[in-house]
N, C-alpha and C positions, 0 to 999 in steps of 0.2 A: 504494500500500500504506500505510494506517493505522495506528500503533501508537499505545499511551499505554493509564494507568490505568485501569480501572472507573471509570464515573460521569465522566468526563471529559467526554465530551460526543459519542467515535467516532459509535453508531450514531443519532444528533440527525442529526449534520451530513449524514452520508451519505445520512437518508431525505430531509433539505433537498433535495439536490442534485437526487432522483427527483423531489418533487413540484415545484419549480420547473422541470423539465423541463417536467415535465407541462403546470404551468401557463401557460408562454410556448408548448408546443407547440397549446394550445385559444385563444391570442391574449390571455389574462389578466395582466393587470398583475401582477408578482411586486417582494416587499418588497425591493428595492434600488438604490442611486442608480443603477448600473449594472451590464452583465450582457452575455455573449458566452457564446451559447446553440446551437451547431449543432444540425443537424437530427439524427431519429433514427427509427431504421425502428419499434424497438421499444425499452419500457424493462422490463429483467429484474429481479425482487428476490428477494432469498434472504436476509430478516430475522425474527428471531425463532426461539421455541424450543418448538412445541405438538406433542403424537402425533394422531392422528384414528385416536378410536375405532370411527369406524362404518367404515372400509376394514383396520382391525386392525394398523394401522401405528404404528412407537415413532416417537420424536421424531426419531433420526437415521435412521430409511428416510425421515421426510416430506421431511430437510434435504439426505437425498441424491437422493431422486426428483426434486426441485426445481433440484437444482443440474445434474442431469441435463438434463434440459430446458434448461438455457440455456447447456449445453455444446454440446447437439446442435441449437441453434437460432439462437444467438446469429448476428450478422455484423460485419462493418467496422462496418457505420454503427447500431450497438446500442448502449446505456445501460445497463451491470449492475453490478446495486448489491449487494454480498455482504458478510456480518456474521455475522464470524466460524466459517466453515465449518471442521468437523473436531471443534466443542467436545463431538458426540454420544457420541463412544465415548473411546478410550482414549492417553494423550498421542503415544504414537509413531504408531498409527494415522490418527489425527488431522491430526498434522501432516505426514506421506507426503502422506496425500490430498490436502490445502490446500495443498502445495509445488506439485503434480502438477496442480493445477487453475489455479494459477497462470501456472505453465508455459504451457498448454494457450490457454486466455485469452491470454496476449501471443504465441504462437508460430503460431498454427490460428486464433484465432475473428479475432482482432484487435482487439476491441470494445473501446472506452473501461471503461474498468472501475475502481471505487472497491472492496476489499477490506481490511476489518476487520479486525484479527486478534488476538490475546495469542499468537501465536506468534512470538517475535521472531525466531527462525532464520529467518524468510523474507525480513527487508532484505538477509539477504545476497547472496539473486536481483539485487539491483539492478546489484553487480558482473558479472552473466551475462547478463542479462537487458535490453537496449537502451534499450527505449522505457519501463520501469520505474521508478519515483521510490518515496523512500520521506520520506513525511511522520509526523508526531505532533502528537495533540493537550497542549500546553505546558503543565507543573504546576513548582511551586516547591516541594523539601520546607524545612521548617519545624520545629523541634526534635523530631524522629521524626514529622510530620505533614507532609499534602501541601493544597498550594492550587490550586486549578485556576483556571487561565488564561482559559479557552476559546477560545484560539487555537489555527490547524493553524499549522505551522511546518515549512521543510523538516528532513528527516533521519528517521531511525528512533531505537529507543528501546527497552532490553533490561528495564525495568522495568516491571512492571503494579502495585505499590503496591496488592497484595491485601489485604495485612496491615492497612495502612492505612486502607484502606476498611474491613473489618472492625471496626477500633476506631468508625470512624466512626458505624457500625450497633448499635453497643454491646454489641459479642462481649464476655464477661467476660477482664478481663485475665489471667488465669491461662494460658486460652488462648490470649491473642496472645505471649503471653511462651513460652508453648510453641511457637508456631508458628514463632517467629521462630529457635530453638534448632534444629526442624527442617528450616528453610530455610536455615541456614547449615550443618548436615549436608548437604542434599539440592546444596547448591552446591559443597562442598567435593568432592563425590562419595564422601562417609564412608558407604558402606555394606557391612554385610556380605554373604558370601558366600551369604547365605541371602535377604538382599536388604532386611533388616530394617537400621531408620537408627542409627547408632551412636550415641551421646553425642557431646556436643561435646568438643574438644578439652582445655578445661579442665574437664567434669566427668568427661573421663577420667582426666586428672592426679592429682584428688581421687582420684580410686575407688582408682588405683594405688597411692596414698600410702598410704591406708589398708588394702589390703593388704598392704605391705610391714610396718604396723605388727604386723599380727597381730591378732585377735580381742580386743575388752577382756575385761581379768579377772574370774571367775564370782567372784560373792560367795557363801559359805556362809550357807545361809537358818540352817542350825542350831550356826553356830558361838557 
């Protein structure tokens, strides 16, 4: 299991792994001093994020028909390469299904498996889960900024450093300054009962202050 930021390098490495399969499985020299390559009956991938207009399917029927398939095909001795399953619909459905497939993968298929994710609740399988490792790709932040490593590293990892990458892309700061306002609501679990995200803690203070002061005073336009 994979964690770490956007742009880090996850779904690089993971497709590395497929075509170097590939490669030593057709007897081709692959780019490194060395390399311990088992054999493999088949290699499954489940990357990227397209609909296919001509069978009228959205992006997450094509990522779940796909994922299907190497649920219901995979073996022991399989290669399946998966990037970020679950990001098609909606966060808790999302990540039900990605728990559940994970499961299923170490418990049923068996197959060596590399899975992607920005779901960090799923290193927590690692405690349940036997034959499970959770790795990340390693970043250093840097005065509100993050440096990317390009190293896997063991362990998992609760941050995807969205925000971050967004400055990076050159979202206007207004908006990262709002994001960040409501990522620290959405963490805090400040939201109301209508489901809408509250103010922060301190610009609810303000807002209180100022109602305690009462309304400022109407000036007479015709005094």
């Amino acid at each position: 299991l994979i964690t770490g930021p956007n742009m880090a390098g996850k779904s690089t490495y993971i497709r590395q792994v497929a075509l170097l399969a590939l490669l030593a499985h057709t007897g081709s020299f692959i780019p490194a001093a060395a390399a311990r390559i088992d054999l493999v009956d088949r290699i499954f991938t489940r990357i990227g994020a397209s609909d296919d207009l001509s069978r009228g399917q959205s992006t997450f029927m094509v990522e779940m028909s796909e994922t299907a398939n190497i649920l219901n095909n995979a073996t022991l001795r399989s290669l399946v390469i998966l990037d970020e399953i679950g990001r098609g619909t909606s966060t808790f459905d999302g990540l039900s299904l990605a728990w559940s497939i994970v499961e299923c993968l170490h418990n049923q298929a068996g197959a060596r498996t590399l899975f992607a994710t920005h779901y960090h609740e799923l290193t927590e399988l690692a405690a349940r889960l036997p034959r499970l490792r959770n790795f990340n790709v390693a970043v250093r932040e840097w005065h509100d900024q993050i440096v990317f490593l390009r190293k896997i590293v063991p362990g998992g990892t609760d941050k995807s450093y969205g925000i971050q990458v967004a400055r990076l892309a050159g979202v206007p700061k207004g908006v990262l300054e709002r994001a960040k306002e409501i990522l620290r609501n959405l963490e805090e679990s400040e939201l109301t009962p209508e489901g809408n995200v509250r103010q922060h803690a301190r610009h609810r203070a303000e807002r209180e202050k100022l109602q305690k002061l009462g309304p400022p005073p109407q000036l007479d336009l015709f005094g």
